[in-house]
TORPA-993511 format. One line per field, with one value per residue (C-alpha): residue in three letters; x, y, z; residue number from 1; chain. Coordinates in steps of 0.2 Angstrom, whole numbers. Example, Ala and Ser with C-alpha at 12.3 -4.5 7.8 and 13.67 -1.06 7.14 Angstrom:
2
res	(Ala/Ser)
c1	(62/68)
c2	(-22/-5)
c3	(39/36)
n	(1/2)
chain	(A/A)
***
This chain:
322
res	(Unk/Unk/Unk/Unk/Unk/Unk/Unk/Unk/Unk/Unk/Unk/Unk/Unk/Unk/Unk/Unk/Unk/Unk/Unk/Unk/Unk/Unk/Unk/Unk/Unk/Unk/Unk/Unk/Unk/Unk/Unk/Unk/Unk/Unk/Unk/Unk/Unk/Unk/Unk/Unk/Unk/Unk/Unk/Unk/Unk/Unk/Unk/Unk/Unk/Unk/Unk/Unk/Unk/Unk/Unk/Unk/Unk/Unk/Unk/Unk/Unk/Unk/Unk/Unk/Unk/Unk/Unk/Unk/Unk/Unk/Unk/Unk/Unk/Unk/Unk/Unk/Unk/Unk/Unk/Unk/Unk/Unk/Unk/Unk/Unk/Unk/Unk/Unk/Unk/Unk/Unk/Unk/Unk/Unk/Unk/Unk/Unk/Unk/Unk/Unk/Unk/Unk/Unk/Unk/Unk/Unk/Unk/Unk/Unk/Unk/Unk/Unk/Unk/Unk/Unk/Unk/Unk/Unk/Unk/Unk/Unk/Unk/Unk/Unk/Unk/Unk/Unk/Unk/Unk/Unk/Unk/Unk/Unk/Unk/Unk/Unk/Unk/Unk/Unk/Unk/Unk/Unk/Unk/Unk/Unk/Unk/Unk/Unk/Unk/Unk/Unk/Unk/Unk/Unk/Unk/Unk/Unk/Unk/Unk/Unk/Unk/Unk/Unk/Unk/Unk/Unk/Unk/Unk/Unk/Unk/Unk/Unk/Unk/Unk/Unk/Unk/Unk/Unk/Unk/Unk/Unk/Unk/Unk/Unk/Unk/Unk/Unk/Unk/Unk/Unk/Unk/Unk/Unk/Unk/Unk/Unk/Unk/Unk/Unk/Unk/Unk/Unk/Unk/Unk/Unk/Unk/Unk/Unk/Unk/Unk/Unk/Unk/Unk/Unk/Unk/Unk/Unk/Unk/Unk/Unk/Unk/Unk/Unk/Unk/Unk/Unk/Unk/Unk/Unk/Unk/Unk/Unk/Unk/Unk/Unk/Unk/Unk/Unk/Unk/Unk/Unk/Unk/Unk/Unk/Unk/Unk/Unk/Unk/Unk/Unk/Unk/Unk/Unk/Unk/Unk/Unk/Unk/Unk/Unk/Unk/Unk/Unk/Unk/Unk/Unk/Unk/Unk/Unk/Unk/Unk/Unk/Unk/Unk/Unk/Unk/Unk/Unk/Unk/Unk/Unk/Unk/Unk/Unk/Unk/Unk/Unk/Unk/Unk/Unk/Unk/Unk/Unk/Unk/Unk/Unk/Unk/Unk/Unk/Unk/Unk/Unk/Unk/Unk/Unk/Unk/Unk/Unk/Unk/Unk/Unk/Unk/Unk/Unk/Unk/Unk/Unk/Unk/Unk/Unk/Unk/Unk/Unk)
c1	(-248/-261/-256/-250/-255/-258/-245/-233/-237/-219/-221/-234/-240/-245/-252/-256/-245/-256/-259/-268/-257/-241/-247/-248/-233/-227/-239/-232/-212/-216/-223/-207/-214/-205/-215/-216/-226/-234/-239/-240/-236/-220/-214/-222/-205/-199/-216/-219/-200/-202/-221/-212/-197/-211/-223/-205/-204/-220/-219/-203/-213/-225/-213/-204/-205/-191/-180/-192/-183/-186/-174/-185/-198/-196/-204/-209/-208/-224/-240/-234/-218/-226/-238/-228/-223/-233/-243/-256/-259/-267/-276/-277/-281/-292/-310/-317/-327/-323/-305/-306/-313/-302/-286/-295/-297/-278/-272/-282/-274/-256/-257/-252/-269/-277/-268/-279/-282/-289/-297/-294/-308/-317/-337/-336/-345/-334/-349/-348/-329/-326/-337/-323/-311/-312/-306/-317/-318/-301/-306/-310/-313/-300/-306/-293/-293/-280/-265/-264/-249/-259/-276/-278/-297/-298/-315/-316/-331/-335/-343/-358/-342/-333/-329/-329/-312/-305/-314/-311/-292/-290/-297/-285/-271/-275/-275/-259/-252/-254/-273/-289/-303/-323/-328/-344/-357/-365/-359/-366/-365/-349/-344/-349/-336/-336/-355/-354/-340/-351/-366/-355/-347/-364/-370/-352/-356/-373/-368/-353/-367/-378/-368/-373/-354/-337/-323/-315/-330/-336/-319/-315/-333/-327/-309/-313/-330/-336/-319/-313/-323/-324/-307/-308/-329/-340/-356/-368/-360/-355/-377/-379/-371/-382/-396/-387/-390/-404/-391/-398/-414/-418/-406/-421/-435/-429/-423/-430/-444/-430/-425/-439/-433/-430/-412/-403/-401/-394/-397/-379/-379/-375/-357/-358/-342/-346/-347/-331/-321/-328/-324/-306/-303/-308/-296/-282/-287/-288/-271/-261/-247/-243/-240/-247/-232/-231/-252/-248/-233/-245/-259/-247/-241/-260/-263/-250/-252/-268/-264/-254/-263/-276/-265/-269/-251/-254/-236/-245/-260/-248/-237/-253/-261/-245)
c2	(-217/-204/-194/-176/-160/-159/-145/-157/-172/-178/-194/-198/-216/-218/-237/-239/-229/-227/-214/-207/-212/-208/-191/-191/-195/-182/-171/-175/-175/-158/-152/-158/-174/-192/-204/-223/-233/-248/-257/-276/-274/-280/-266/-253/-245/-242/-234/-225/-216/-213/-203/-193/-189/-184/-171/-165/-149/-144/-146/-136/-122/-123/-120/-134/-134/-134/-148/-155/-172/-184/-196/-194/-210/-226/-239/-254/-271/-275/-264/-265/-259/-244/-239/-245/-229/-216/-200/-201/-214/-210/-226/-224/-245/-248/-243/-263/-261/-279/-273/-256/-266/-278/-265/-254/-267/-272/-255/-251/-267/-262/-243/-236/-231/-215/-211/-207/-215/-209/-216/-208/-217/-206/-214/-227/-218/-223/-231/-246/-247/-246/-260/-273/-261/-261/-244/-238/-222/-216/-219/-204/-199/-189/-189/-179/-175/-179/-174/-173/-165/-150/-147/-143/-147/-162/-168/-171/-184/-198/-213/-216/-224/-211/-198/-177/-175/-188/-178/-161/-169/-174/-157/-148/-157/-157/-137/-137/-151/-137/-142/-134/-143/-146/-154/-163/-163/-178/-193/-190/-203/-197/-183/-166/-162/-179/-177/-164/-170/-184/-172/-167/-182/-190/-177/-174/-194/-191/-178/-191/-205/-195/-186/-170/-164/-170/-173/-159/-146/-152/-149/-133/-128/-130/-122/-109/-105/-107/-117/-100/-93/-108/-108/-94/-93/-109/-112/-106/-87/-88/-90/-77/-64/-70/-63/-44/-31/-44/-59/-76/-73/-61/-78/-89/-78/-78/-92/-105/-111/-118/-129/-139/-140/-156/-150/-164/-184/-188/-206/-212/-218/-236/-240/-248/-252/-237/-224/-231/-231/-215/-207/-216/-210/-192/-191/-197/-185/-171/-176/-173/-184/-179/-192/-198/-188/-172/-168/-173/-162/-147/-153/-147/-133/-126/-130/-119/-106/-103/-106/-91/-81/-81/-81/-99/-107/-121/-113/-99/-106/-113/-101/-88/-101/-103)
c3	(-44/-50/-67/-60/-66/-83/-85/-76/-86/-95/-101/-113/-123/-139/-143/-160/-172/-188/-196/-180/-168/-178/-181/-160/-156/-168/-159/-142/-147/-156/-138/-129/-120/-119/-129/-128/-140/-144/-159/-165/-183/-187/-196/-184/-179/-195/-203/-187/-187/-205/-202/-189/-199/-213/-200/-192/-205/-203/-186/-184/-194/-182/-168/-157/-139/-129/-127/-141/-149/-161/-149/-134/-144/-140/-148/-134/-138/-127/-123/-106/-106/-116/-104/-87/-82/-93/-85/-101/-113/-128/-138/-160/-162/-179/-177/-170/-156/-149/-152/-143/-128/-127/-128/-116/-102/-108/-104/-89/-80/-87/-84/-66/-55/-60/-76/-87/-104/-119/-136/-152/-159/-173/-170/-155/-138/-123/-114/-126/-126/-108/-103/-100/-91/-72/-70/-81/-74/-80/-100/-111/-127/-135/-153/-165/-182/-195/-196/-174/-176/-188/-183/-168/-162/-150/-145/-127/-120/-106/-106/-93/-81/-85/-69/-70/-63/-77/-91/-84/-82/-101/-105/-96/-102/-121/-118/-112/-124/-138/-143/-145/-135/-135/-120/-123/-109/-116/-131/-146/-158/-171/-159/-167/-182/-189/-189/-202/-210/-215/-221/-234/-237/-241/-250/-260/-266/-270/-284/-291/-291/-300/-313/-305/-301/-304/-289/-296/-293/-277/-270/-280/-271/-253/-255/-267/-259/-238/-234/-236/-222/-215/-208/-197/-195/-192/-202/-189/-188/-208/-210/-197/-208/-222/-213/-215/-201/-194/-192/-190/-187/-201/-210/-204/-209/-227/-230/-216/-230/-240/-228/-233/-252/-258/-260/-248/-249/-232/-234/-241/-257/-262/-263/-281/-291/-303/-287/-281/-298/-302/-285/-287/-304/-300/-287/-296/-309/-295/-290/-308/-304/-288/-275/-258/-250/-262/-255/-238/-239/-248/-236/-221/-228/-231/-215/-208/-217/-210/-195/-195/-206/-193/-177/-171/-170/-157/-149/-148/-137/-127/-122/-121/-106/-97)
n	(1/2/3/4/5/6/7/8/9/10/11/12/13/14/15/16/17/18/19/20/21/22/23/24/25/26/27/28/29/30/31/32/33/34/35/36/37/38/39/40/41/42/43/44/45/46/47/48/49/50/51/52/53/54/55/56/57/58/59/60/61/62/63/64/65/66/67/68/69/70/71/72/73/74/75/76/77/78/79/80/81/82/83/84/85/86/87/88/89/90/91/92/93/94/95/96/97/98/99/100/101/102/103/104/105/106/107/108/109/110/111/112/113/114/115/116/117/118/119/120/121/122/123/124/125/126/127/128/129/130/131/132/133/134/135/136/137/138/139/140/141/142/143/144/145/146/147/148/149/150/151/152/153/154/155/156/157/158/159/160/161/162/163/164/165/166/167/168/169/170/171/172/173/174/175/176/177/178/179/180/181/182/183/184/185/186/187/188/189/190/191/192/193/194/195/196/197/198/199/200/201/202/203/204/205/206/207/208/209/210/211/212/213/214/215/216/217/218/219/220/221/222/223/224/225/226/227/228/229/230/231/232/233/234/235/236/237/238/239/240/241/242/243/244/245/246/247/248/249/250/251/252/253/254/255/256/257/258/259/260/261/262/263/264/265/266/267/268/269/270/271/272/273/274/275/276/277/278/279/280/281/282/283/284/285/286/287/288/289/290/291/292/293/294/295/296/297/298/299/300/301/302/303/304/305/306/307/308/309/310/311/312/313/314/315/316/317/318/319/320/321/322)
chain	(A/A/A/A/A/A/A/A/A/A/A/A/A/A/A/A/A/A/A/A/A/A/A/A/A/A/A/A/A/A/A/A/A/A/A/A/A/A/A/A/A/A/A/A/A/A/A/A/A/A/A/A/A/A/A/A/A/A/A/A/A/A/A/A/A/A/A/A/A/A/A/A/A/A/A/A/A/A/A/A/A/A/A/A/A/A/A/A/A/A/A/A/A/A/A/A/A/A/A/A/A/A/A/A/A/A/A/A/A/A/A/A/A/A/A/A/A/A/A/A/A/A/A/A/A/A/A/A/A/A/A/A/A/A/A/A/A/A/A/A/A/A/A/A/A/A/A/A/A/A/A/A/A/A/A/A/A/A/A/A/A/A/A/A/A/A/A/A/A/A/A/A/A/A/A/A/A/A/A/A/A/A/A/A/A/A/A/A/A/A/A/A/A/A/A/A/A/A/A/A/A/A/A/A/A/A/A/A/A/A/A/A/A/A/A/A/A/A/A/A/A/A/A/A/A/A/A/A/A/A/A/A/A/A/A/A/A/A/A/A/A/A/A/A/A/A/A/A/A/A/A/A/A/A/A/A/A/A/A/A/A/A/A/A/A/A/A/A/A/A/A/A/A/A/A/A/A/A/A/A/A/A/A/A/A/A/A/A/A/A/A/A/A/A/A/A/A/A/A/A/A/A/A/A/A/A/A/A/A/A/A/A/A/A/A/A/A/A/A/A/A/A)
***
């Protein structure tokens, strides 16, 4: 068995149900696919069903596929019943690298020939966590970003092993799956969002360390300021029209010099108990008594409502490629 055309594929496996991999299987039921799924917790089932049932309104926003059911799951009691007669397998384990090799080889022996299998992993290059798999050339990165079932970007890369056609394959099939796709040309370590996710990320616990800015501010500084453009402009374009009629360059000429301002600290700060409490603090301060479920629930709804403010349903792509 070889895994059919992506726009043929009906069958998908999620192991690992998580956060990530929960919000996949969400992801995939939404898009009208049979999912079977595999994890070892002992209470997997019931947390995975109850995530699902949690993203199901948004994703019924959003737009279900046809023939899109929240009874086409099940929940395997082995990893190789979950992957036994799947046409794509999608892997969210906990970021281990000793783990992700193990369960890479594992899957790779249990899944039919020339499916293909993808790691959500958010740092890991596949080149060091498809050493112990014999077919290694089937394994790709298929980095998301959280919720799956929300945002649409999925980073697409190989690992040294890795062949064109299985890359090109994933790719293909991401698109179709309702997702927008980057396919990386090489690894880079952290893939590209996550990267600069973690520029800002630094930086934002700098300023708390420091007593330069509360929680509070730096977030009101991203969603009241560039998250706004953000959203439907990327940073590169957004300093482009800085630079007025002259556009990036003009951007560079002005203000290049201050690139060399001692304005950054990209070394991460020490993760001493009073950076931790106080980041803690000022998010439960920033979250006013609402709960865990109340900001995912507004976190979903935000997300939606731009994506159709600005055209980008995932239905939508997927209809539009058809």
């Amino acid at each position: 068995m070889t895994s059919p055309e992506p726009e043929n594929v009906t069958r998908v496996a999620c192991v690992g149900a998580g956060v990530i991999g929960g919000g996949w299987v969400a992801h995939f039921l939404a898009r009208g696919y049979d999912v079977t799924a595999w994890d070892p917790a002992p209470d997997a089932e019931l947390r995975l069903r109850r995530l699902v049932d949690a993203a199901w309104p948004a994703l019924t926003q959003l737009g279900l596929a046809d023939g899109a059911s929240r009874d086409r799951l099940t929940v395997t009691a082995t990893l190789e019943e979950a992957v036994g007669d799947a046409e794509f397998v999608q892997e969210s384990a906990p970021e281990k690298l000793e783990l992700k090799r193990d369960l890479l080889a594992r899957l790779d022996a249990a899944t039919p020939p020339g499916v293909v299998i993808a790691s959500s992993t958010s740092g890991y290059p596949m080149t060091d966590m498809q050493t112990d798999a014999e077919g290694a050339g089937r394994l790709v990165v298929g980095h998301p970003f959280n919720p799956p079932y929300l945002i649409p970007l999925v980073e697409v890369v190989g690992g040294e092993r890795t062949t064109a056609q299985a890359v090109a394959w994933a790719s293909r099939f991401y698109e179709v799956a309702g997702k927008s796709v980057i396919t990386m040309d090489r690894e880079v370590p952290g893939f590209i969002a996550n990267r600069l996710q973690e520029a800002l990320w630094r930086e934002a616990l700098h300023m708390v360390a420091n007593g330069e800015a509360t929680v509070k501010e730096i977030d009101d500084s991203i969603t009241e300021g560039p998250g706004l453009r953000w959203a439907f402009m990327g940073p590169m374009l957004t300093f482009a029209l800085a630079g007025g009629e002259g556009g990036m360059a003009h951007m560079l000429d002005h203000f290049g010099p201050s690139l060399k301002s001692p304005w950054t600290r990209l070394e991460a700060p020490e993760l001493d108990k009073a950076l931790y409490d106080s980041v803690v603090a000022g998010c439960d301060d920033a979250a006013a008594g609402r709960t865990i479920a109340d900001l995912v629930a507004e976190r979903d709804q935000g997300v939606i409502d731009v994506l159709r403010a600005t055209g980008r349903l995932p239905g939508a792509r997927k209809e539009a490629g058809q």
